[in-house]
N, C-alpha and C positions, 0 to 999 in steps of 0.2 A: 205752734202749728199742730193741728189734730191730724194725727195719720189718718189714712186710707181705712176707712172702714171694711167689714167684713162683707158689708151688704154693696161695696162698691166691686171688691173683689168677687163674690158670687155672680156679680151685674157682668163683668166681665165673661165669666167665662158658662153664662147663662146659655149661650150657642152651642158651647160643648157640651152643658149638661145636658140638653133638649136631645142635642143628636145622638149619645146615648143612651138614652131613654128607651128604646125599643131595640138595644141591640145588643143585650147581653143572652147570656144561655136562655134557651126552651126552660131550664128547671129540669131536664131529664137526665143530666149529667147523675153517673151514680156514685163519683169522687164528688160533688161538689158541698163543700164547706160553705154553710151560711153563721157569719158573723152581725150577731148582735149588743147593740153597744145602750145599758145601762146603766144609769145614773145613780151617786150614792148607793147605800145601801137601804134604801126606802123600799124596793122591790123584794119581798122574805124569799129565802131559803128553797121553801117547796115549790114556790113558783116557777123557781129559776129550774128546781128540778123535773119537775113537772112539763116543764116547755122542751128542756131538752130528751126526755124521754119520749114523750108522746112524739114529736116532730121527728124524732130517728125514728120511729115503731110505724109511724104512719110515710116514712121516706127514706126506705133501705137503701143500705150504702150513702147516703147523706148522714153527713154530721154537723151539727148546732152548736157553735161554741161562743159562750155570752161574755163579752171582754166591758169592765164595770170602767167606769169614765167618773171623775171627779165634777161636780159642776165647775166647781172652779176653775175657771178657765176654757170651758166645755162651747162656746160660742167662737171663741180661734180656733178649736182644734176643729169642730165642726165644718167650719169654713173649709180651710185646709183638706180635710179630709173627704168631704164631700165634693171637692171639686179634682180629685186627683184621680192617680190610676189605680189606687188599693182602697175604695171605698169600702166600707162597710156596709152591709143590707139589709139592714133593721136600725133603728137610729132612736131613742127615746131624746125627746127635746124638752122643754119646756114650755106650757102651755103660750108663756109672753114671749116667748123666739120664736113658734113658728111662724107667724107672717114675715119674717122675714127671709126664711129659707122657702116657702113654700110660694113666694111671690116673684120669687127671680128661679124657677124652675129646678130643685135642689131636691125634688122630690118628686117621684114614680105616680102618675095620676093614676088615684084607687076609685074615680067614681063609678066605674063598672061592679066594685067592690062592696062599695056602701052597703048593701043590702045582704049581703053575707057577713059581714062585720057586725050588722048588729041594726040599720038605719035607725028608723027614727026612736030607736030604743036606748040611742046613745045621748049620752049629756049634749046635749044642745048647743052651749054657749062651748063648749069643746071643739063640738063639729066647724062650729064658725070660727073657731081660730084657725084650725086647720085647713080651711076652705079659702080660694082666692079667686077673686073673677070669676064665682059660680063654678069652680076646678075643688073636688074632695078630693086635696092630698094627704095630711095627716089625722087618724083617726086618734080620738080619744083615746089615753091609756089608762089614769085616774086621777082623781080631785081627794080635794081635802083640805077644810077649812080650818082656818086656826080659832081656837079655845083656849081658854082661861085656865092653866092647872094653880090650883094653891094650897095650903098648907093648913090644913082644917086648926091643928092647935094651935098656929100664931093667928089667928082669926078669930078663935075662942077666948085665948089670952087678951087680945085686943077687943074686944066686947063688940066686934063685927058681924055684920048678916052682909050677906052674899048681894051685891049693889045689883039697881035696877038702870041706875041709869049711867052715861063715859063720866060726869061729875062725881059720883058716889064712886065711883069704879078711882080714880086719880086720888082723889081725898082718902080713901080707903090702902092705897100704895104708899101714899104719903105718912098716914099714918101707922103703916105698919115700919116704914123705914126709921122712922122718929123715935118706938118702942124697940128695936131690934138693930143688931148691928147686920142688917140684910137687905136686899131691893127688897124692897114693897113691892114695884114690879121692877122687874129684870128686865134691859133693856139698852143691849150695846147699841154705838152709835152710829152704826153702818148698818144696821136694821132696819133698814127700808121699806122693808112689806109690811111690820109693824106700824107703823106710821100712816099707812094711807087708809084705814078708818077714823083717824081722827080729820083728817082732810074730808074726806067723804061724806063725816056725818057733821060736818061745818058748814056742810054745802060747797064745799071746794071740787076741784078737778085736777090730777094732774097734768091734762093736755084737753082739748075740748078740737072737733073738726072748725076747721078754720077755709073758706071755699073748697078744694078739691082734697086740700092738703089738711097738719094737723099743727097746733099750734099750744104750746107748754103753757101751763095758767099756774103754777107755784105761787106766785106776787099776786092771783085776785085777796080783794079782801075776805072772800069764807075761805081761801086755804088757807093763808095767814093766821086766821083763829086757830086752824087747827094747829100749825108749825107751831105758835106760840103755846099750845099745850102739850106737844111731843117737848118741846124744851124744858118744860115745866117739872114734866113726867123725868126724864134723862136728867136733869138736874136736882131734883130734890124727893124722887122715889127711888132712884136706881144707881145701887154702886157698880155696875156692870163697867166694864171699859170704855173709854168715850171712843176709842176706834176698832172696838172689838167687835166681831161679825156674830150671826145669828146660830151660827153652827154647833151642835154638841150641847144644848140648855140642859140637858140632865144633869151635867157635871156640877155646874155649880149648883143646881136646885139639889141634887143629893150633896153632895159635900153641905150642905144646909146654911146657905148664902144668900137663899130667894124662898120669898114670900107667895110672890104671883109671877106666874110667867106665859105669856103669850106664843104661843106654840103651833104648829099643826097636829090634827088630831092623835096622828100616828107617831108624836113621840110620849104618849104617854106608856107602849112599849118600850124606848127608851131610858124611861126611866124605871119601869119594873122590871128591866132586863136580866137575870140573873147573875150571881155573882161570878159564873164559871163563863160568861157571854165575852165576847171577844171586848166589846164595849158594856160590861159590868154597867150596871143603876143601883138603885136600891130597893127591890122589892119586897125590904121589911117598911116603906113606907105608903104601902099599899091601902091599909086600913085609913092613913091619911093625908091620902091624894081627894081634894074634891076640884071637880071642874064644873065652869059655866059658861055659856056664849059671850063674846063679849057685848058689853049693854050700847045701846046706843044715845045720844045724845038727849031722845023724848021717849027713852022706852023700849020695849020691846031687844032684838038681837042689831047690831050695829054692821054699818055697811063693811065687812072685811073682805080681805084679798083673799079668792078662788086661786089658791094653788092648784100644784098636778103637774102630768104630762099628757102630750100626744106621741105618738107613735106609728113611723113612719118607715117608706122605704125608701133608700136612695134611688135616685135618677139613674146613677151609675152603678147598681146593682150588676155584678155580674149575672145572678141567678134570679132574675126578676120575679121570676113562677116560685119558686120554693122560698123566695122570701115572702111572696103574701102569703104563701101557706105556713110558714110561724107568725105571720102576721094574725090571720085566721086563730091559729092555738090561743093567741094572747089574745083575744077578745072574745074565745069561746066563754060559753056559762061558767064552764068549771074553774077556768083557770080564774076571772073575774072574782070568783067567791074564794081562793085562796087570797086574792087582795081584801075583798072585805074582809074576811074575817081575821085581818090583819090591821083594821083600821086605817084602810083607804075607802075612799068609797071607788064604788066599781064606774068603769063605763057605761054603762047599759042603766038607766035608769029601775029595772024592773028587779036588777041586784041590790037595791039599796035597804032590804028589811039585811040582806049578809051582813052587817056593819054590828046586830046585834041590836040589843035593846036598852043593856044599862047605862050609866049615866053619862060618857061618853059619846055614845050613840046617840042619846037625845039631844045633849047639846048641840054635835056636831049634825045635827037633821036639822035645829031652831039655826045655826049660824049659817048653813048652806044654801038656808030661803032667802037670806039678803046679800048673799057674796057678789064679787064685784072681779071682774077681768081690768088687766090694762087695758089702754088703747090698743085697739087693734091696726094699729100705723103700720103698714113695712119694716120702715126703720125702728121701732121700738125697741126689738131687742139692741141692735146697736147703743140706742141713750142706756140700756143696761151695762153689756160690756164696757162704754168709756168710763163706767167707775165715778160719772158725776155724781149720780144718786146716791152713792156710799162719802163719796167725799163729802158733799153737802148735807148729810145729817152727820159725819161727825165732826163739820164744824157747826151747827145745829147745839148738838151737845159739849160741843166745850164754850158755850155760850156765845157765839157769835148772834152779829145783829141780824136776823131772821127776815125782816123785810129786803135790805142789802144783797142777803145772800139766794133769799129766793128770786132776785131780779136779774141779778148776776144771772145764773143758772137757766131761766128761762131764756137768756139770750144763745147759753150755750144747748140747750137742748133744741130751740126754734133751729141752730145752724142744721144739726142730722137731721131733723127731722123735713127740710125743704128739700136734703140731699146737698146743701153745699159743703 
């Protein structure tokens, strides 16, 4: 039996959220404590200082204190906390859960906001996540598409040039794993986002609108092409763990176990991280790090997942006013260009030269022109938290039969996603 989702529980207590919505402090409170809640450690350093400086300097006697959230698991606790009497007033989500929080009223309506935040300056395909029923609740916080890092001298050694096309790209993993006891590409089995370019540029979908609603298409025949190449890929380029998650890829790429690795842009600080960095890289292998977009199927850069967040205020804010005023700080210019020039790309479109020019930067500018969002379903983030999508590729990778299991699967995604 599938428990009670997260979105059935928000659905519930969507009456509560609504009705306080408009009823916390003015913001003029001069004790009041604004908590905001970020994710991993993707967000750098000066930003975080940055925000809480400026935000105390511009609202005396207010204090800004940023309590960091794991993703994992961050869609429970979300729920939970979002619907309770000690919410939090800043909330960073993920770009594929806000329709779900922002659809059952979990969030403080900014469209009075929009226009101070940045309007039509902001990533676009952002804004519409965050947006439901023509309601802007979560605004853009940053994007960043995944690239290609590899290992210039097992590339040399192997008498490889950098592929044009997902064929040359696979063949080229494969062959490196064959010359080396290392992935060719890296690629544990619970890797999920890694996988939905090769579905994409097969012509597949993982869910397509079906009348009002939305309907899981894993078992068409162009996703299948692509499954049976993530299989392909995880079984005979990558010694990564068949149920090992996406998390930390520096580790093994420096411990020098990986050839190619499929990444978001901004772990290639990750992996130059210093040796004295709380999470150490190897930035003697700087001179040979090279990265490319990933290729696509006929060419050119392939459909990959638009990671990110948006960034949001609860419903239940007690300090509604002084949360959109850090709300404000984090989408000003300045704070935006400490994210670029950290290898995010910024919210605001017109930040996007911040990102820089070298070889990173171009990549991740060729990979951003063809990136790809989930469905924008309600339920979506739920089909995330039940953990299908990770179960089903790593039975994927320990070679299960691929058509079977994506049918299975779409029957269990069709269920969240009608709401039974």
């Amino acid at each position: 039996m599938r428990k009670l989702g997260y979105v059935g529980l928000l659905a519930a207590s969507a009456l509560a959220l609504a009705g306080c919505a408009s009823g916390g402090s003015s913001g003029g409170d001069e004790s009041a404590e604004i908590r905001v809640w970020l994710n991993g450690t993707d967000t750098p350093d000066e930003a975080r200082e940055y925000l809480k400086t400026t935000f105390e300097k511009e609202n005396p006697g207010s204090t800004l204190t940023i309590e960091e959230q794991s993703w994992t698991g961050l869609v429970d606790k979300l729920t939970t906390s979002l619907s309770g009497s000690d919410s939090p007033d800043v909330v960073e989500v993920g770009n594929t859960q806000s329709p779900a929080f922002t659809s059952v009223g979990a969030f403080l309506d900014l469209s009075d906001e929009y226009e101070d935040l940045g309007g039509d300056d902001l990533l676009p395909g952002f804004v519409e996540a965050g947006t439901y029923d023509g309601t802007f609740y979560a605004a853009p916080y940053y994007s960043g598409s995944r690239l290609v890092f590899y290992k210039k001298d097992l590339y040399a050694a192997a008498g490889l040039s950098v592929p044009t096309t997902l064929d040359e790209y696979i063949a080229n993993g494969e062959a490196l794993a064959a010359a080396n006891p290392v992935s060719g590409i890296y690629f544990p089995g619970q890797d999920w986002y890694n996988a939905l370019p090769y579905i994409w540029e097969n012509g597949g979908e993982i869910a397509v609108e079906d009348g009002d609603g939305w309907k899981s298409s894993f078992s068409s025949p162009e996703s299948i092409a692509g499954l049976e190449q993530v299989q392909q890929v995880m079984q005979n380029a990558s010694l990564a763990p068949k149920d090992g998650n996406e998390t930390d890829p520096q580790v093994p790429f420096c411990a020098g176990t990986v050839a190619q690795l499929s990444a978001p842009s901004w772990v290639k600080w990750s992996i130059l991280a210093p040796a004295d960095a709380d999470a150490p890289g190897c930035p003697d292998q700087e001179a040979n790090l090279g990265v490319f977009a990933l290729p696509g199927k006929d060419g050119g850069a392939a459909k990959v997942f638009a990671g990110g967040s948006n960034i949001a205020v609860s419903a239940k804010s007690a300090h509604p006013e002084l949360a959109k005023e850090a709300l404000k700080i984090m989408l000003s210019d300045e704070y935006q260009t400490i994210l670029g020039e950290a290898g995010l790309v910024p919210a605001k479109l017109s930040l996007a030269d911040t990102i820089g020019s070298d070889e990173v930067a171009t990549a991740q500018t060729d990979a951003a022109a063809n990136a790809k969002l989930t469905p924008p379903a309600p339920q979506w983030a739920e089909v995330e938290a039940s953990g299908l999508l990770t179960d089903f590729f790593v039975n994927i990778a320990q070679g299960g039969d691929v058509q079977a299991l994506a049918e299975e699967l779409d029957g269990e995604i069709d269920q969240i996603l009608s709401g039974d």
